[in-house]
C-alpha positions, -999 to +999 in steps of 0.1 A: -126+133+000-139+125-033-138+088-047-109+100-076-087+117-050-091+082-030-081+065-062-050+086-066-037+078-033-030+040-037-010+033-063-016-004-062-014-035-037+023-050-033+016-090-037+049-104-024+058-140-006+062-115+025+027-094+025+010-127+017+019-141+048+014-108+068-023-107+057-027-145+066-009-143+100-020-103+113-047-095+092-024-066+073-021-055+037+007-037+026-003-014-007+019+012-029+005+049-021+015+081-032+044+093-015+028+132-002-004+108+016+000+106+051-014+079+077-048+092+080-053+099+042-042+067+039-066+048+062-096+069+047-090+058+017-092+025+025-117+021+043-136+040+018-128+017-013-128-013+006-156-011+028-138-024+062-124-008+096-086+001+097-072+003+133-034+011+122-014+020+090+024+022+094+039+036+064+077+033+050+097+051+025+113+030+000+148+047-017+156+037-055+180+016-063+207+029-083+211+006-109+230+003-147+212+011-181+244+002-207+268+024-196+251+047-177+238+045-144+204+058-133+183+056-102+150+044-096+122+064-082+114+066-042+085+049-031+060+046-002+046+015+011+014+013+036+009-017+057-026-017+070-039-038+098-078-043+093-102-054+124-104-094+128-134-114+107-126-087+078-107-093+043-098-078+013-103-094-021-079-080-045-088-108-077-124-122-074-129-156-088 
């Protein structure tokens, strides 16, 4: 797979109160990916960007809410989330200070 393809694949990292504490307590990351990747895509890619060793990825598919713009109502896109559990004694920096 080539680095843009990689790039394409996850969206961005999903910095919440929740994924926060799943990366302190299990060592797991939770990023936004494409919605056609599947698990092994997914762990390629990270491991690829990131330079550590994945041992699981469990994704989930995220409906839209349906929500209100004036008086009409719309609906948000679907979305996929990836959480990824890297090997113990490895992190990922997502803002370097």
């Amino acid at each position: 797979m080539n680095q843009e393809f990689l790039l394409q694949l996850i969206t961005a990292p999903v910095v919440t109160e929740k994924s926060s504490i799943a990366a302190d307590n299990s060592n797991q990351y939770v990023f936004k990916v494409d919605s056609r990747a599947n698990k092994s895509e997914i762990k390629s890619a990270v491991e690829k960007l990131f330079d550590v060793e994945v041992e699981s990825v469990k994704t989930l598919n995220v409906k839209g809410k349906v929500k209100r713009f004036g008086r009409s109502l719309g609906k948000r896109s679907d979305t996929k989330k990836a959480y990824v559990r890297i090997k113990s004694g490895q992190e990922i920096e997502f803002i370097s200070a």
